[in-house]
N, C-alpha and C positions, 0 to 999 in steps of 0.2 A: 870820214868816220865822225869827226869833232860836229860836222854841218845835220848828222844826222839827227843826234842828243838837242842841239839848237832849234833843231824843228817839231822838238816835243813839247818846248817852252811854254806855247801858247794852249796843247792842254791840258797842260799842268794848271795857267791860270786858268782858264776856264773851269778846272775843276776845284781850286780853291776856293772860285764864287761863286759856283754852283751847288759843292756837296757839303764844303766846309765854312761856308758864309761868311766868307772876307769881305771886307769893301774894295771897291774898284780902285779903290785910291793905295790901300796895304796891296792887294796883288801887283800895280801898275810896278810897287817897288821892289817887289819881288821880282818882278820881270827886267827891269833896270840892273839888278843886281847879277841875276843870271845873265844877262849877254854879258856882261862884265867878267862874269867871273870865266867863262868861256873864253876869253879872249886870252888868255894866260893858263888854262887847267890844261894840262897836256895825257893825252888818251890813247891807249895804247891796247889790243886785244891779246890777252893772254890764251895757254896754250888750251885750256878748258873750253873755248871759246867763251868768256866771261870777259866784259870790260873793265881797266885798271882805270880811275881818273887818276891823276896826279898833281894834289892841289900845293904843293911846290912852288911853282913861279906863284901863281897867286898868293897863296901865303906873303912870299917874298915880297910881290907889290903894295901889300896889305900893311907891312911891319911898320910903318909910321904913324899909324892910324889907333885911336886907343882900344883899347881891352875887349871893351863892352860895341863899339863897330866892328871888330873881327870877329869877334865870338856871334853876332848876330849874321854877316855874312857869309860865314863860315856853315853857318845854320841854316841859312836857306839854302844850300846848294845841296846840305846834307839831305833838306826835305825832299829839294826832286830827287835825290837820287832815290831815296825812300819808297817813293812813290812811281817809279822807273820799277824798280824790283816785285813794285807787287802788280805792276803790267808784265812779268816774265821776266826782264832783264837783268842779267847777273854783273853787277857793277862792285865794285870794290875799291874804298876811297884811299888813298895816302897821301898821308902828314894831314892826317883829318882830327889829330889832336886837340881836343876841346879847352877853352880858356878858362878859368877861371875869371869871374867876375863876382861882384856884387849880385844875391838873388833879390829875383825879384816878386812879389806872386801875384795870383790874381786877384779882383775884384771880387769878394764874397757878392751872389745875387739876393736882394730883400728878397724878403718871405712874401711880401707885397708883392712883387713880379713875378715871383711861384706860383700863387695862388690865382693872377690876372691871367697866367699862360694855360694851366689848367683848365680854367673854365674855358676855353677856347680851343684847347688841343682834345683830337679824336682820344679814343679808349688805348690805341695802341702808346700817340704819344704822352698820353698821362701815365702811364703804366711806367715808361721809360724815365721819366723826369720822377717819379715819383720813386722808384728805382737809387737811383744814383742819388739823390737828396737824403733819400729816407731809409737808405741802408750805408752810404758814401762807396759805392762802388767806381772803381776805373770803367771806362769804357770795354774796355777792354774783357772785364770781367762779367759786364752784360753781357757782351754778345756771346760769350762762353757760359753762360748759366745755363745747365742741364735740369729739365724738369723733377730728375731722378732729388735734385740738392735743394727742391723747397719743400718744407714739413707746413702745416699749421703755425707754426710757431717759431721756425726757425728755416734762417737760408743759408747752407754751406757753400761757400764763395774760393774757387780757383784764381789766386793770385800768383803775385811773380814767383819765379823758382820755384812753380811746382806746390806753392805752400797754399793750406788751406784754410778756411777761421770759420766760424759759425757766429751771424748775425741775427740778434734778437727780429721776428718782423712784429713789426708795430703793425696794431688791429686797420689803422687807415691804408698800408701798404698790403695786408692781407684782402681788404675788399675790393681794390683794384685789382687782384690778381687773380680773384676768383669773377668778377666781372670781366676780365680779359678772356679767361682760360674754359670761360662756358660754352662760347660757339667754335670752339675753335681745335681740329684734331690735328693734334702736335705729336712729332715723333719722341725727340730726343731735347732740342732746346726751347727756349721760352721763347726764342725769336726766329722763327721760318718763316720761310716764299719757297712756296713749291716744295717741301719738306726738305730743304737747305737752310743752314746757320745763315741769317742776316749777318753780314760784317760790321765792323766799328763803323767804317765810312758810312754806311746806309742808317745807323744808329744815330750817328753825329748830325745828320743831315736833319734826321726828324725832330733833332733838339732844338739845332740850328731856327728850322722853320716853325716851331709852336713859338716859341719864344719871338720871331722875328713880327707877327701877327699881333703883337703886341707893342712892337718898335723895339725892343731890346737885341742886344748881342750877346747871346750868353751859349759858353762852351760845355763840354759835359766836366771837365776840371773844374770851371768856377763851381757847377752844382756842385760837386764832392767834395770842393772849397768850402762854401756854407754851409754843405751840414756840419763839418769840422768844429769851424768857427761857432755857429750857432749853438752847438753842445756846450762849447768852451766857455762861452758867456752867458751861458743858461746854467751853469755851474759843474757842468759833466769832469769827471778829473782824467788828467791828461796819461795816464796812465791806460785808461779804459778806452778814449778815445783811440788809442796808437794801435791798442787792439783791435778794435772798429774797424781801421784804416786800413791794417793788414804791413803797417810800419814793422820794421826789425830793430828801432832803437827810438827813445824818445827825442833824441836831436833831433830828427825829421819832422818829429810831428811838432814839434815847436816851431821850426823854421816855418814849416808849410800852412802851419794855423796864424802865425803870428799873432801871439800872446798880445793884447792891450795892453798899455802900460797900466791900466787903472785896475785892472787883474792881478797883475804882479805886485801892487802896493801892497793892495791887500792883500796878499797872498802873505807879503814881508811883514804887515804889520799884525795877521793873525799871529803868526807865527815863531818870530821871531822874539828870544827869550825878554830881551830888554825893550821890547814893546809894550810888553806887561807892566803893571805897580811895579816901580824902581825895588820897594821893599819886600814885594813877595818873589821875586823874582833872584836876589841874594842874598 
């Protein structure tokens, strides 16, 4: 049974470097990691016919090792299994407890390597990058956008839990979408093949490749990374942002924008009463 999952390994990488645009050198370690972690995951068919992993011994060989190497190993096994489930297989992990570490984010993409991908990427993929930049949506939230949810003026965006938000559309993302949606007879979302939802994977993929025609690496997080950040330092307030984002608390949107510190000075030395005239101030 264990020999079966082991025999998927290889295309799972292929499919990181094909749909999700890893370098041969990050899958190589992906693949390093999985036979590894395979050698100790113990696997067992429950009565559903669904498969149990049981990351257990693994863990247990793991425990020496620091915080931030289990929590990432830990992580890639979570991905094939991920990625095993949405080929049909009903897999279900234990002692898949996630670590705590130190976050870390991504690398905001220049507005300079937006605009380089653009002019190179087709109508669809400019529509897409332009999309996620220029509203900050999840991927996720692309491939679910219903034509019914864009106005003139405004796109109502299906987020997590069900929750909804209305994004201002900027007149540059308006003319991409009316350039997209001229030739084109769409059922139900912005994004068909053969009157079928395009998935995240086939989304990410076309990020992946406009972007790579220019030599870059850039995921659809880091886009919805920059526009964050970009608002943030362009002076947008982090309150309105979080809205944007479709965040439930401002923590979030701090951590995942990470504030500049030269942001925050000023922010303390507007504000801050004894930043003012010593005298007008008591």
């Amino acid at each position: 049974m264990k020999s079966f999952f082991e025999n998927k390994i290889d295309d799972f990488i292929n499919y990181l470097i094909e749909i999700r645009g890893y370098t041969p050198l990050t899958a190589s370690t992906y693949s390093l990691n999985l036979k590894e972690a395979f050698e100790f995951i113990d696997i067992e068919r429950d009565q559903e016919g669904g498969f149990e992993w049981n990351l257990t011994p693994y863990r247990t060989y793991l425990r020496e090792k620091n915080k931030k190497t289990i929590s990432k190993k830990v992580s890639i096994v979570r991905s094939f299994a991920k990625y095993l489930k949405e080929l049909g297989y009903n897999i279900f992990l234990v002692a898949d407890d996630s670590i705590k570490v130190p976050k870390t984010l991504p690398k905001p993409v220049s507005f300079e390597h937006i605009k380089e991908a653009l002019k190179e990427a087709n109508d669809e993929e400019r529509l897409i990058i332009v999309l996620i930049y220029g509203l900050g949506l999840r991927i996720s939230e692309l491939a679910n956008l219903r034509l019914e949810n864009i106005s003139k003026e405004w796109v109502r965006v299906e987020g997590k839990g069900q929750k909804t938000r209305e994004i201002p559309l900027l007149s540059a993302v308006r003319i991409e979408l009316e350039k997209y949606l001229r030739d084109r007879n769409l059922k139900e979302y912005l994004f068909e093949d053969d009157g079928k939802r395009v998935g995240e994977s086939a989304l990410r993929y076309k990020i992946v490749k406009a972007f790579k025609r220019i030599g870059v690496k850039v995921t659809p997080h880091q886009l919805r990374h920059s526009f964050a950040t970009d608002l943030l330092n362009s002076g947008g307030r982090i309150t309105d942002v979080s809205k944007l984002l479709g965040h439930s608390s401002l923590s979030t949107t701090e951590i995942y924008t990470k504030l500049n510190n030269k942001r925050k000075l000023d922010s303390y030395m507007k504000s801050h009463p004894m930043a003012k005239d010593m005298n007008e101030s008591f």
